[in-house]
BAPAGU-319093 format. One record per residue: x, y, z of N, C-alpha, C in turn; residue in one letter. Coordinates in nm, 2 decimals, always signed. Atoms other than C-alpha are relative to their C-alpha. Layout:
residues N
[tivex [X Y Z] [X Y Z] [X Y Z] "a"]
...
//
This chain:
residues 161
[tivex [+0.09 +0.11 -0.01] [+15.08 +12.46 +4.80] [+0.03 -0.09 +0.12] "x"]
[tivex [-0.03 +0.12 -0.16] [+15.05 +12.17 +5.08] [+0.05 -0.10 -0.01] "x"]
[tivex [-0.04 +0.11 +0.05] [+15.25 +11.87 +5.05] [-0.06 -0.06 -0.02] "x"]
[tivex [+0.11 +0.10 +0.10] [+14.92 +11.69 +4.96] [+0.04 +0.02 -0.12] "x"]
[tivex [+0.06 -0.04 +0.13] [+14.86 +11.91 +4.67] [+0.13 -0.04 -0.11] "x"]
[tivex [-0.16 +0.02 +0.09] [+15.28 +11.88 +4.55] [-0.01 -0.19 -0.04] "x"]
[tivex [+0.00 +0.17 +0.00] [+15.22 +11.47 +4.62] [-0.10 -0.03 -0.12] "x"]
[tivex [+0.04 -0.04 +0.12] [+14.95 +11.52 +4.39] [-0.01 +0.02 -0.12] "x"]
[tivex [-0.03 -0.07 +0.10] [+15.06 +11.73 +4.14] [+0.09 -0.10 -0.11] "x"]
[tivex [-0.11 +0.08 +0.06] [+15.36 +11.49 +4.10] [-0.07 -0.15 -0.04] "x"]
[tivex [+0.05 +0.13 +0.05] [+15.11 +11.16 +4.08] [-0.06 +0.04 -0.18] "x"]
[tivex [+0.06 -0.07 +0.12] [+14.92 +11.35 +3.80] [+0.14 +0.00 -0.10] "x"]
[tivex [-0.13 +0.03 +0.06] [+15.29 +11.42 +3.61] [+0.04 -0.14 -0.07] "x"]
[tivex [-0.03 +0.10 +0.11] [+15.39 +11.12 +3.58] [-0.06 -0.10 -0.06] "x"]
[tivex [+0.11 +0.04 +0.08] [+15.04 +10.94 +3.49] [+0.01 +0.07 -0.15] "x"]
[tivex [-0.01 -0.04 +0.15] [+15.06 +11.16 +3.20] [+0.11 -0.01 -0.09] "x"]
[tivex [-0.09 +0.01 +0.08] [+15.41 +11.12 +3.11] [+0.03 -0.16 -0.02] "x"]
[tivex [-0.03 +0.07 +0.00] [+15.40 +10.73 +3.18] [-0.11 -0.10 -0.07] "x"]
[tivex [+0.09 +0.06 +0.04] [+15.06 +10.64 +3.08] [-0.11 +0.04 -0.15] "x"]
[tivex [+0.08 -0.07 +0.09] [+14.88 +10.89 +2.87] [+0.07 +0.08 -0.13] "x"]
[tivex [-0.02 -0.04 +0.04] [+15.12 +11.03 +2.69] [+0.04 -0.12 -0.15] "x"]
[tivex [+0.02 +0.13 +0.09] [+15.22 +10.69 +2.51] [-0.11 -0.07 -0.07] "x"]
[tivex [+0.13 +0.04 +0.05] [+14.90 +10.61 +2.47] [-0.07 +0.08 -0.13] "x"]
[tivex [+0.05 -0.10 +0.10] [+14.80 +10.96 +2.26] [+0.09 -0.08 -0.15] "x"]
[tivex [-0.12 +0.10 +0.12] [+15.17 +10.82 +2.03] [-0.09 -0.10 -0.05] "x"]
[tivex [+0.08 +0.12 +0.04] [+15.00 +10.50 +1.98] [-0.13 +0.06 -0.10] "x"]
[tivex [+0.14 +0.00 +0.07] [+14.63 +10.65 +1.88] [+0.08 +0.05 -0.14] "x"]
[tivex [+0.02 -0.13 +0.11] [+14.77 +10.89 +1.65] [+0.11 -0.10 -0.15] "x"]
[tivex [-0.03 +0.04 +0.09] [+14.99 +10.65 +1.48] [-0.09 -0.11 -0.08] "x"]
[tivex [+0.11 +0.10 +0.05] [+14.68 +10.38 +1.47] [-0.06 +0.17 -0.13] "x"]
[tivex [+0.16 -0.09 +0.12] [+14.47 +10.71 +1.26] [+0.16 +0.01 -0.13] "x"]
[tivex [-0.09 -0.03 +0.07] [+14.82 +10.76 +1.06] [-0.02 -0.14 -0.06] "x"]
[tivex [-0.01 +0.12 +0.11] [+14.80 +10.42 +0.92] [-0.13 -0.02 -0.08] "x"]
[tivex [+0.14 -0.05 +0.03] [+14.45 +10.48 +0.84] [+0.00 +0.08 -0.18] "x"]
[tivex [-0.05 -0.01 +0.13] [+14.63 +10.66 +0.54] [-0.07 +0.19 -0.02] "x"]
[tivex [-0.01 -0.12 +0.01] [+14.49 +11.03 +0.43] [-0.02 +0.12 +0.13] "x"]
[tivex [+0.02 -0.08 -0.14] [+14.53 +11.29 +0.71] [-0.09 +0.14 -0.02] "x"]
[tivex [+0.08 -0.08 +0.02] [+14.34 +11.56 +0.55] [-0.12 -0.01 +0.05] "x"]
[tivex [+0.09 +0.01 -0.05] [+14.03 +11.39 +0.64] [-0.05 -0.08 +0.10] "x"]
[tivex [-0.03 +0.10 -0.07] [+14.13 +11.20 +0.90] [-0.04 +0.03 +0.15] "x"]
[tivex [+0.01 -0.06 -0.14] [+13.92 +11.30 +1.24] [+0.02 -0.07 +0.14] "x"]
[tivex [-0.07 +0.06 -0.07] [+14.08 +11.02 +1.44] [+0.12 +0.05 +0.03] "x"]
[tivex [-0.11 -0.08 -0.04] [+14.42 +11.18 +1.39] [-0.05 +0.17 +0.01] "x"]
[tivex [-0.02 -0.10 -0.08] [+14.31 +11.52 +1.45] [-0.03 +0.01 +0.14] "x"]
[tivex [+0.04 +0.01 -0.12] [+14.14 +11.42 +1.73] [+0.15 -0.04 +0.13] "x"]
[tivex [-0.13 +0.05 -0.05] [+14.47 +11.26 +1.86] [+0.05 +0.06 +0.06] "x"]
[tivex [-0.11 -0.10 -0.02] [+14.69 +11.56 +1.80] [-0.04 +0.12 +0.13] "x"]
[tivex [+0.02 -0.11 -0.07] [+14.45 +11.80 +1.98] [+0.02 -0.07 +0.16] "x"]
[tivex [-0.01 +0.05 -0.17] [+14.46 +11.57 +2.31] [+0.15 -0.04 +0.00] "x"]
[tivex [-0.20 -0.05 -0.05] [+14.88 +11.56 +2.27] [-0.02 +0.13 +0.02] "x"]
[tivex [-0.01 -0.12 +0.01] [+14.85 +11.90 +2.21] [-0.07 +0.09 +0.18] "x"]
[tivex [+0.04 -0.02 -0.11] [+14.62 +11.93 +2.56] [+0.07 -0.05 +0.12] "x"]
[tivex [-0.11 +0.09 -0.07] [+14.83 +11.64 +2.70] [+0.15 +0.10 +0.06] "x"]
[tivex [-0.11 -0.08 +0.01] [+15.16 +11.88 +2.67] [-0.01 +0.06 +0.08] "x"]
[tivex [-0.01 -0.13 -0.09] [+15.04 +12.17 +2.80] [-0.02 -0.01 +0.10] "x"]
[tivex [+0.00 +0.05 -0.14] [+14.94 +12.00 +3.12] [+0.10 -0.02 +0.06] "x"]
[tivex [-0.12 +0.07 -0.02] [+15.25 +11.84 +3.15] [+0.07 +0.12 +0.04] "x"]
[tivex [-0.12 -0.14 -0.02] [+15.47 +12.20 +3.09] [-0.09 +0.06 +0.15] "x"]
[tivex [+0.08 -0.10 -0.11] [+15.17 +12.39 +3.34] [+0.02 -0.12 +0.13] "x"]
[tivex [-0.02 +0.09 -0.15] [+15.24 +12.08 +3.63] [+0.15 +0.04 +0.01] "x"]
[tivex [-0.10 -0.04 -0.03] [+15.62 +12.12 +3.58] [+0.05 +0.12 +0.03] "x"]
[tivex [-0.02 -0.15 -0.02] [+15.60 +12.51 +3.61] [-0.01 +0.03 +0.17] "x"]
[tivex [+0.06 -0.02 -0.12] [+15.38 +12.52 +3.89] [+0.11 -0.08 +0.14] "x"]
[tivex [-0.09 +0.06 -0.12] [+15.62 +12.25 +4.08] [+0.11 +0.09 -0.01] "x"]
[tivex [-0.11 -0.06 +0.00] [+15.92 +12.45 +3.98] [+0.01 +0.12 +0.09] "x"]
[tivex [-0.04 -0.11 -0.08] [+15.83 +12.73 +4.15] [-0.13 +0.01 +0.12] "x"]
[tivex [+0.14 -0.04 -0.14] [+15.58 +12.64 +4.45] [+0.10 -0.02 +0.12] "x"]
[tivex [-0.10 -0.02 -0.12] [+15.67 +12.73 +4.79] [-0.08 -0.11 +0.07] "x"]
[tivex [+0.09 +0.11 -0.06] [+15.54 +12.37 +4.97] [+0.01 +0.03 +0.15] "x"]
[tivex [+0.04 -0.01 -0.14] [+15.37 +12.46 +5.33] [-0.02 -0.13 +0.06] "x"]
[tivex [+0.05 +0.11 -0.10] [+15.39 +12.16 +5.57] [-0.05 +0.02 +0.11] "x"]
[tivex [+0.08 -0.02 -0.11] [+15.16 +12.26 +5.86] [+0.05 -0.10 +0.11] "x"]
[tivex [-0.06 +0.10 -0.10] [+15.26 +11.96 +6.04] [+0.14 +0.06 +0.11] "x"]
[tivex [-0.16 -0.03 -0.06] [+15.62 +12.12 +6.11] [-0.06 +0.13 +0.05] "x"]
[tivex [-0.01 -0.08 -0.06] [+15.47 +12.43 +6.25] [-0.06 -0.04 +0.15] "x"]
[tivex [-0.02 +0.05 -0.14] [+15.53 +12.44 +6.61] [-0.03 +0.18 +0.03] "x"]
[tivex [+0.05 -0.14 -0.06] [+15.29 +12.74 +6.79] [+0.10 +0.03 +0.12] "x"]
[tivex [-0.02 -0.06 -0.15] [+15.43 +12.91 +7.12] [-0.05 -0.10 +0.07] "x"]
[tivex [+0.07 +0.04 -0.12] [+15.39 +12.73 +7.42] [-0.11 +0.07 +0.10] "x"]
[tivex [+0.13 -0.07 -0.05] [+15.02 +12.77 +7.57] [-0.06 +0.02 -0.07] "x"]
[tivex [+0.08 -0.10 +0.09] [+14.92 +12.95 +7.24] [-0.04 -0.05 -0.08] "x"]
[tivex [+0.09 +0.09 +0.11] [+14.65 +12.85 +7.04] [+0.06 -0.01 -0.15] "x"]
[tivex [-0.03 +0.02 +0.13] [+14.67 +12.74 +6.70] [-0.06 +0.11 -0.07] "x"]
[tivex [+0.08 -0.10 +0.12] [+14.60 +12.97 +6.44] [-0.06 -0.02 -0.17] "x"]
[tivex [+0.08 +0.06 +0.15] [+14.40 +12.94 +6.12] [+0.14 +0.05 -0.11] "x"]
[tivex [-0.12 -0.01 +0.09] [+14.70 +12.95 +5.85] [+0.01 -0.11 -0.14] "x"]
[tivex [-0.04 +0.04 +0.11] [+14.78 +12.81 +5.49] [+0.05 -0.17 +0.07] "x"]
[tivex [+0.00 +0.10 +0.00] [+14.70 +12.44 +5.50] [-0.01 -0.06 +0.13] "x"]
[tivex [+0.07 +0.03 -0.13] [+14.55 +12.41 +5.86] [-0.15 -0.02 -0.08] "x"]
[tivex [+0.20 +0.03 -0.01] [+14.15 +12.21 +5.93] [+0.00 +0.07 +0.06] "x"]
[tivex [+0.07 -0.10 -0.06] [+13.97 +12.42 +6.06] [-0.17 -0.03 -0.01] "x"]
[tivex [+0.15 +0.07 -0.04] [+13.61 +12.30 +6.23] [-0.07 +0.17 +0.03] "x"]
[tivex [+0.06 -0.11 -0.09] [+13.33 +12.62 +6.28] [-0.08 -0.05 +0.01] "x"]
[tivex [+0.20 +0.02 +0.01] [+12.96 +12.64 +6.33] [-0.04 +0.13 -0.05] "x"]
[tivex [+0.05 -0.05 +0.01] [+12.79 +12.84 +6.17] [-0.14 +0.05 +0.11] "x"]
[tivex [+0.02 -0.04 -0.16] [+12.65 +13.05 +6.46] [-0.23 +0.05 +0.00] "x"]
[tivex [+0.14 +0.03 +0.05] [+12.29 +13.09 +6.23] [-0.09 -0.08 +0.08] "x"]
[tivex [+0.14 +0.13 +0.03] [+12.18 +12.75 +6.18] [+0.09 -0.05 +0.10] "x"]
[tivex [-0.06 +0.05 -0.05] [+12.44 +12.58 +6.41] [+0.03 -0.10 -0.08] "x"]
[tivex [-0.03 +0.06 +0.03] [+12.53 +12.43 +6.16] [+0.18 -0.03 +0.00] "x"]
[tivex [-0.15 +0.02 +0.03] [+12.93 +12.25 +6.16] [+0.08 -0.06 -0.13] "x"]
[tivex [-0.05 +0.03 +0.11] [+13.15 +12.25 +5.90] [+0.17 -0.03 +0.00] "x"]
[tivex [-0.18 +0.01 -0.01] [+13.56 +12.15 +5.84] [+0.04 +0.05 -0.14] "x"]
[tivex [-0.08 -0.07 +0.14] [+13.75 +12.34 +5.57] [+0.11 -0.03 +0.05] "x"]
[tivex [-0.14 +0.01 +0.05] [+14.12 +12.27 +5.45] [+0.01 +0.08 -0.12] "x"]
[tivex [-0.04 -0.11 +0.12] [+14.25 +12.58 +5.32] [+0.14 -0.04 -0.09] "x"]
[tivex [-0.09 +0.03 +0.09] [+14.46 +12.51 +5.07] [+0.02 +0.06 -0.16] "x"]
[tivex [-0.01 -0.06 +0.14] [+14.58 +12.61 +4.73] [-0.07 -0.01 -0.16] "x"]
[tivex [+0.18 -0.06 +0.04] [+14.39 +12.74 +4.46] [-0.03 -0.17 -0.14] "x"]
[tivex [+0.04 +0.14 +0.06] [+14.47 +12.40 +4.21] [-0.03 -0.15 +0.09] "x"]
[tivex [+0.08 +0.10 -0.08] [+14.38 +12.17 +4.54] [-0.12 +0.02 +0.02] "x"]
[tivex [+0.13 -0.05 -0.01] [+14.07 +12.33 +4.59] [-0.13 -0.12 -0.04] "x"]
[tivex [+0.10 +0.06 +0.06] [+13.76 +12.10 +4.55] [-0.12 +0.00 +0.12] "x"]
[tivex [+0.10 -0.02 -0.09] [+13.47 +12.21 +4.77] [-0.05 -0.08 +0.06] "x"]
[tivex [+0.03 +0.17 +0.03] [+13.32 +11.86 +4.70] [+0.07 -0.08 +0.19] "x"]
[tivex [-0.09 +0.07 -0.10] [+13.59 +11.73 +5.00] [+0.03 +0.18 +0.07] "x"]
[tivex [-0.02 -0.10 -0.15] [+13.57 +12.09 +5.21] [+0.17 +0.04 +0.00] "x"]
[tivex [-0.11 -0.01 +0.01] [+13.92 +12.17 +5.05] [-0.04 +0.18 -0.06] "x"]
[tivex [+0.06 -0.12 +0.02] [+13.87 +12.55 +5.00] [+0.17 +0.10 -0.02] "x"]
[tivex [-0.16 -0.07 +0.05] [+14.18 +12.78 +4.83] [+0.00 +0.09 +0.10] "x"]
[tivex [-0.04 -0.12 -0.08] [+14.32 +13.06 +5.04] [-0.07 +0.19 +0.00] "x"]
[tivex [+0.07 -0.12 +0.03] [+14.15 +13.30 +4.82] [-0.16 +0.05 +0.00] "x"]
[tivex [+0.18 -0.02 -0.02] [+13.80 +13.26 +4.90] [-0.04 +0.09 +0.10] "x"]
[tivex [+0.02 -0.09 -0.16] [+13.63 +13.49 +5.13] [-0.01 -0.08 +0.11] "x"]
[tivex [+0.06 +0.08 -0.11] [+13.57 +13.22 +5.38] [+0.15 -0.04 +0.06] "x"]
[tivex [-0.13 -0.02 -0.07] [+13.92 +13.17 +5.42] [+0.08 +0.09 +0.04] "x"]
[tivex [-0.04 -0.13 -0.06] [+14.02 +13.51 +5.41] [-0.02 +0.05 +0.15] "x"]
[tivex [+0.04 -0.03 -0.14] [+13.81 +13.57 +5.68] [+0.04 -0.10 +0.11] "x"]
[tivex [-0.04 +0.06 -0.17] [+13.94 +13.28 +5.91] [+0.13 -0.02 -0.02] "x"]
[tivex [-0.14 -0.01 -0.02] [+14.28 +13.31 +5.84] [+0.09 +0.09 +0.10] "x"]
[tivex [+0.03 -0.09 -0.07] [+14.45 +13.46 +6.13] [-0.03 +0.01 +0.17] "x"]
[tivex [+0.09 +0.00 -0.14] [+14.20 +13.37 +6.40] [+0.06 -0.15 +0.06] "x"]
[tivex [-0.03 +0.16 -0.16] [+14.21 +13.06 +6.71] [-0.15 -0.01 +0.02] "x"]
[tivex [+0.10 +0.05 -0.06] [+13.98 +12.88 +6.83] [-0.08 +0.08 +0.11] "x"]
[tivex [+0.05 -0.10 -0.11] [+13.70 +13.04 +7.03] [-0.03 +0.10 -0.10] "x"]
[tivex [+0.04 -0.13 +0.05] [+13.68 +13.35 +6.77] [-0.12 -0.02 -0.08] "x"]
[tivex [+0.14 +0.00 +0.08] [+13.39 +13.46 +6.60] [+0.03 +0.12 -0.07] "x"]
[tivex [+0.00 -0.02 +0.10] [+13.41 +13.56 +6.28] [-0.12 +0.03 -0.11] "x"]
[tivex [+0.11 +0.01 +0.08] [+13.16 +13.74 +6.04] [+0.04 +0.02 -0.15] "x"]
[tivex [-0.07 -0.04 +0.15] [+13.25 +13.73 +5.66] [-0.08 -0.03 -0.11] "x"]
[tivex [+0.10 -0.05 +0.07] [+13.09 +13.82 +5.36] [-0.01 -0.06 -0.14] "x"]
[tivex [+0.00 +0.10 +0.11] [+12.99 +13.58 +5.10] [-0.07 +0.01 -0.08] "x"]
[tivex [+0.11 -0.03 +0.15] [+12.78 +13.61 +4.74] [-0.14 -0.02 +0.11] "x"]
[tivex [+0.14 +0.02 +0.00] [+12.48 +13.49 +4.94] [-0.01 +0.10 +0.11] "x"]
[tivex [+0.09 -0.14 -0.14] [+12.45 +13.80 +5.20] [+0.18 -0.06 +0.10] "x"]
[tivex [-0.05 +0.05 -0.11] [+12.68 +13.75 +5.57] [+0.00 -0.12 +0.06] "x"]
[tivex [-0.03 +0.12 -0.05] [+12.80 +13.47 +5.72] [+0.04 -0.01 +0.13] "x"]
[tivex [-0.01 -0.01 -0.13] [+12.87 +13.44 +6.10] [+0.09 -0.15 +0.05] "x"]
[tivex [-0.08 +0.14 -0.05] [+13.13 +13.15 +6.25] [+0.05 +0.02 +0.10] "x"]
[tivex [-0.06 +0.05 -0.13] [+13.25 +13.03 +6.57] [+0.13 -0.08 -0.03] "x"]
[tivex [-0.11 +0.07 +0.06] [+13.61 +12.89 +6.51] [-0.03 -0.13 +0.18] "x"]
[tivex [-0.02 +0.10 -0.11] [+13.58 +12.53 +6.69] [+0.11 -0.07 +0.03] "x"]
[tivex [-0.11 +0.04 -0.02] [+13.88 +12.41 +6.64] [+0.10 -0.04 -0.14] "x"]
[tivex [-0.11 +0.01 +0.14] [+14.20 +12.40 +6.44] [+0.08 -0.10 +0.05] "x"]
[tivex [-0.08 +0.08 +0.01] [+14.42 +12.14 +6.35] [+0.11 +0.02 -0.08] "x"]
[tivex [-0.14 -0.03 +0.08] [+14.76 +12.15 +6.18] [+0.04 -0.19 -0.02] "x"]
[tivex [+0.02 +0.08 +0.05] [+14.75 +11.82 +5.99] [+0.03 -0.07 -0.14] "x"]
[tivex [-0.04 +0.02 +0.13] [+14.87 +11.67 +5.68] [-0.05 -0.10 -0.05] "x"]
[tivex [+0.03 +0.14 +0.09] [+14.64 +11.41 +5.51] [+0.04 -0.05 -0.11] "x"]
[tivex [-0.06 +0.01 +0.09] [+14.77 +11.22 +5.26] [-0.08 -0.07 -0.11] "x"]
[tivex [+0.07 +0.03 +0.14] [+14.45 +11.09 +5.07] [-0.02 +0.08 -0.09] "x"]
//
């Protein structure tokens, strides 16, 4: 993952261990005073969002435990030699179609949000420009038919919003 996604991962963590997690405690003992829990769908409701709450918590601590964090920033190309499209590089093309331009940040598959042009490593779109420099042209093959790109330019970049 990219030091965004770890900076991230880790805000998420402890939101849930500092804010949300005390909060579920609290609901579940407001439906417990409430008195029979047989029919009590305030407390089950409770349990199942600890119960969701949890497993978040364990699946963030996992994931941090064992991610290898790529900082793009610290890679230093060859002198002269273009940047190359790589794991947590922007990356500007045109589609060579419509001329249309677009910026993807490849990144990992729980940063992912298309929404902000954050695109996992495993998509065909990154597949295909992973690899390449600026200047290349690239045709890769997406659900809707072929795709065609002009690599405009890469950056090696770490934003931190």
């Amino acid at each position: 993952m990219t030091a965004r996604g770890e900076m991230l991962l880790r805000k998420e963590l402890e939101r849930l261990k500092s804010v949300e997690r005390p909060r579920i405690v609290a609901a579940i003992a407001e439906a417990r005073s409430h008195g029979d829990l047989s029919e009590n769908a305030e407390y089950d409701a409770a349990k199942e969002e600890q119960g969701l709450c949890e497993a978040r918590i364990k699946d963030i601590e996992a994931k941090l435990a064992s991610a290898n964090i790529i900082d793009v920033t610290k890679l230093k190309p060859a002198s002269g030699a273009p940047l190359k499209v790589v794991f947590g590089a922007t990356v500007t093309v045109l589609n060579v179609d419509n001329d249309e331009e677009i910026t993807y940040r490849i990144v990992g598959e729980d940063e992912a949000d298309i929404d902000h042009n954050l695109i996992s490593y495993k998509t065909p779109i990154a597949k295909g420009l992973l690899g390449k420099v600026e200047e290349d042209e690239v045709s890769i093959k997406i659900p809707k038919g072929t795709v065609t790109y002009e690599i405009v330019e890469v950056k090696y970049e770490n934003p931190q919003d």
